[in-house]
N, C-alpha and C positions, 0 to 999 in steps of 0.2 A: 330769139324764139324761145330757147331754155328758160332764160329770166323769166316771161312772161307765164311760162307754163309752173316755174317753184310760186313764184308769187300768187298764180292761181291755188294752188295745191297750200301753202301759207293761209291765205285767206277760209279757203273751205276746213281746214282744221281746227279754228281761231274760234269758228262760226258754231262747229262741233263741239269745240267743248263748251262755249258759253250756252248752248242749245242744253247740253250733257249736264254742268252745274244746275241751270236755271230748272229742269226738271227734278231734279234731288232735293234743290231748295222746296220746291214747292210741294214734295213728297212729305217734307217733315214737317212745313208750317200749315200743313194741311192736319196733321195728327199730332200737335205739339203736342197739345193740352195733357194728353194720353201717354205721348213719351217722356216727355219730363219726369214724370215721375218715375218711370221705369229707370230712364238713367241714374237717377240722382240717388237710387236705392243701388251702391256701389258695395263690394268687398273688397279694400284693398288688400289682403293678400292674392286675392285675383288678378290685382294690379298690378301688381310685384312680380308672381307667376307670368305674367303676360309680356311684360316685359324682359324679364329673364330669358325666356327658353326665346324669346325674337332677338335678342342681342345676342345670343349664341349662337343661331342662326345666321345672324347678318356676320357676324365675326368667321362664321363658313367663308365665305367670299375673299376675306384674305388671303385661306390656306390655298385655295385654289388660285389667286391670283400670282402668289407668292410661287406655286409650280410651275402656269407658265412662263414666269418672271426667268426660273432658274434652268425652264427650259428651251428658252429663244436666247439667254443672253450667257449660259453655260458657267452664272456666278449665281454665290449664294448670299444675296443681300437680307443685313436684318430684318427682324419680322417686324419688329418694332416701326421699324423706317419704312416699310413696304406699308404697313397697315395705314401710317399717317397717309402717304402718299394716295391711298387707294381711297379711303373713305373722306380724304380731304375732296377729292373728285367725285366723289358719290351723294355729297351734299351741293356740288355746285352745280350739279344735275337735276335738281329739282328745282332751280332755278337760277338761271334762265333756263337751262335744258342741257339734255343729256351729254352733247358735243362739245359744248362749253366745258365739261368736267375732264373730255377727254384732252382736251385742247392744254389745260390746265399740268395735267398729267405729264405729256409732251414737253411743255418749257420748265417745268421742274427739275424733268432729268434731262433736258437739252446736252448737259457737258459730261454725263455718264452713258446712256441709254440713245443710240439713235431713234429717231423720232418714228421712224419705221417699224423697227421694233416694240414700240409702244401701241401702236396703232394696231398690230400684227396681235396683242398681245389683247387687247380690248376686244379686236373680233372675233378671237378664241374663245372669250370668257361670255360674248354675248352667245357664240353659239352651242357653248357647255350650258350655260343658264336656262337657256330656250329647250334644247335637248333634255335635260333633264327634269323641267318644270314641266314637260307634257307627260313624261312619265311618272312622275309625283301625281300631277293631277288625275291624267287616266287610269291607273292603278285604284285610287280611290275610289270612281264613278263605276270600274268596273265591279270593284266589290261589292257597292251600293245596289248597284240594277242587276247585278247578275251570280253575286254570289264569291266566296276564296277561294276555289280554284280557278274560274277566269280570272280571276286578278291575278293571279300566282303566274298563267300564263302569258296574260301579256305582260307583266312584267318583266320574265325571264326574255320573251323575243322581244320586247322594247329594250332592255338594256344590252342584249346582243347585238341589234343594230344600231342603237347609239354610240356603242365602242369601236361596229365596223364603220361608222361614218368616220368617228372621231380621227382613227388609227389611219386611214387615205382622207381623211381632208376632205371629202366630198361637200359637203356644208358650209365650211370656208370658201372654196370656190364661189359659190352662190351666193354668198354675202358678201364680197368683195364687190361685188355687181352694185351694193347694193348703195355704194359711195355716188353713182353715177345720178342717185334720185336726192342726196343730200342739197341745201341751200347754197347755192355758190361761192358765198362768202367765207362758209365752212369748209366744202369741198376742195376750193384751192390752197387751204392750206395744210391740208396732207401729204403725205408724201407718196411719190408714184410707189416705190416699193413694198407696195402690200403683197406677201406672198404668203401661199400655205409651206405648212412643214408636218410631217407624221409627227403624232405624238406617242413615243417610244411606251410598252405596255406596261413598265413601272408607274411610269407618269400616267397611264389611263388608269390603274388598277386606284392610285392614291388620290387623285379626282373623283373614283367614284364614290370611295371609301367617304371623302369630305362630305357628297352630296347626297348620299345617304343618311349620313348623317345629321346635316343641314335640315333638309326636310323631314327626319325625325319632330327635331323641336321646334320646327317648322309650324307640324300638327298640333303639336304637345303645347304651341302657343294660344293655336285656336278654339283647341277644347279645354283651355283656361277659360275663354270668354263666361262660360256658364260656371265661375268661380266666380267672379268678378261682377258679373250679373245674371243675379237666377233668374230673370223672365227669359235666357238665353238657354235654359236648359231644354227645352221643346223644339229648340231645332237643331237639324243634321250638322254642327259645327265644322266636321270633317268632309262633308260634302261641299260648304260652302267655302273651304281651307281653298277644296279641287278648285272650284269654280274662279275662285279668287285668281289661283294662277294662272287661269285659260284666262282671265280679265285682263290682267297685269300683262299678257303676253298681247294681245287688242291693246292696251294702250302703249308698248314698247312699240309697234307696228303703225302707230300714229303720226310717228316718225319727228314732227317736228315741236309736237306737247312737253312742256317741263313733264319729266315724271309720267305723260301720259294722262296728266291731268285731266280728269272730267269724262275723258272716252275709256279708262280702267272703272269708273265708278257705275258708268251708265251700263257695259257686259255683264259688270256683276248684277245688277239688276236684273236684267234683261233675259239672263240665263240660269238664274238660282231659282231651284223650282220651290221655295219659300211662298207664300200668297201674301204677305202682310208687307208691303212693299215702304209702307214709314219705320216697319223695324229694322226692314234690311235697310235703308236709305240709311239708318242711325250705324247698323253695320259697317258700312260700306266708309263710310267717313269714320268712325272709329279705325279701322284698319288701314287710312290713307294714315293718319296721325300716329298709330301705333308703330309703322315701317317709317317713318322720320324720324321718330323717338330714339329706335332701334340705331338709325344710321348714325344720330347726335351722341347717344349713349358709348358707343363703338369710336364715335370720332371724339371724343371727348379723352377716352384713355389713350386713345395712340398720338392724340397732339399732346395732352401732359406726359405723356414718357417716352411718343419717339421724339426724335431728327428732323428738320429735314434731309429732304434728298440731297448728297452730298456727291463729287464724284468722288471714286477711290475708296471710298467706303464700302467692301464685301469680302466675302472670303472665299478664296479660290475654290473649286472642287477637287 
């Protein structure tokens, strides 16, 4: 009965993205003519800016993976050898998909790291990403539609209740559930011991310090765009930054899409209140290729200078 019901749920998303592609495609071969040239009139130092402050961004994602790391397994493993480790998984999530990189993760450090742990340590980092990417994004839109003191305030009780989640685990709970709707094939080969753990307030305060940060240059990447290409100067870049993450979090929720493939391109469409719908379509695919560059660029320095994962390799605390 399960089987039949993932295979349904496979099929319908499969159907969703080629629906989700096939309408983008058609967005830009509808307005080539028109866009061509707008791309092909490029700034590379815009290029440069765009990719810089997104690899320093994505390069965020270690520090925070690295605290989990140091805080489920109570050692302190290179950063060098964490970063390969993380971003070697972070490409092999966008294809075939997201599981596969976790999968990957697990027999690497099979004879250092129980698999438990690993696992424990991925659903932390998806529900610190999620948690924070809606405060990043709603921050923005409130500022947009309503002005800087609404944003000031929900920022301050958005980050107060994502530290009270963080600090009792309530969102871990929840997401632990969430193994019971994975593909079979995946699912049974987890391990039962998926458990939550507080995360002590040093460890929250240096998570948030990271993502703070992260989504700094986050923005700082997107309002490069109108460096990179002046017909991009006319629109809200930091609006579309927001919307992007409320996108990315639609195709993270897709569940079984590489990357969210196709159902992250079609939200950002669907919700950027932009009218020019071949500019954003060219959007929209610029920033799929832009966050691969990022992950390639990031995986690039840590496979020429770290390790692999070794056991025995860290330093006590």
């Amino acid at each position: 009965m399960s089987t039949t019901r993932i295979n349904w749920l496979q099929l319908s998303t499969y159907i969703l993205v080629i629906g989700a592609l096939g309408w983008i495609g058609r967005l830009v071969y509808k307005e080539w003519p028109a866009l061509e040239g707008q791309l092909l009139d490029v700034h590379w130092p815009g290029i440069v800016a765009i990719l810089g402050f997104g690899s320093i961004y994505t390069l965020h994602t270690a520090f925070i993976f690295s605290a989990l790391l140091r805080h489920r397994t109570q050692e302190i493993y290179p950063f060098m050898q964490v970063g390969r480790l993380l971003f070697t998984g972070q490409l092999i999530r966008h294809i075939p998909g997201r599981f596969f990189g976790v999968m990957y993760q697990v027999s690497e450090t099979r004879k250092s790291i129980p698999a438990s742990v690993v696992i424990n340590i991925n659903i932390e980092m998806i529900v610190v990403t999620i948690l924070y990417a809606l405060l990043a994004a709603g921050s923005v839109v409130c500022f947009t539609l309503y002005g800087l003191w609404v944003a000031i305030l929900f920022f301050v009780i958005a980050l107060f209740g994502i530290n009270l989640v963080l600090r009792n685990s309530l969102a871990i709970h929840v997401l632990i559930r969430f193994v019971n709707f994975l593909p079979a094939k995946i699912a049974q080969k987890l391990p039962n011991q998926v458990s939550p753990a507080e995360i002590p307030y040093v460890d929250l305060a240096r998570i948030c310090f990271y993502q703070m940060s992260a989504f700094t240059f986050y923005y700082l990447g997107w309002t490069s765009f109108s460096i990179a290409w002046p017909q991009y100067e006319g629109l809200n870049l930091l609006l579309l930054g927001a919307m992007y993450l409320i996108a990315w979090l639609a195709g993270f929720l897709s569940i079984v899409t590489p990357g969210g493939l196709g159902v992250r391109e079609a939200v950002f469409l669907l919700i950027s209140p932009a009218t020019n719908y071949g500019l954003l379509a060219i959007v929209t695919l610029l920033a799929r290729i832009w966050f691969l560059l990022n992950d390639l660029i990031v995986f690039g320095i840590f496979f020429a200078f770290g390790k692999a994962f070794k056991p025995g390799i860290s330093d006590k605390k």
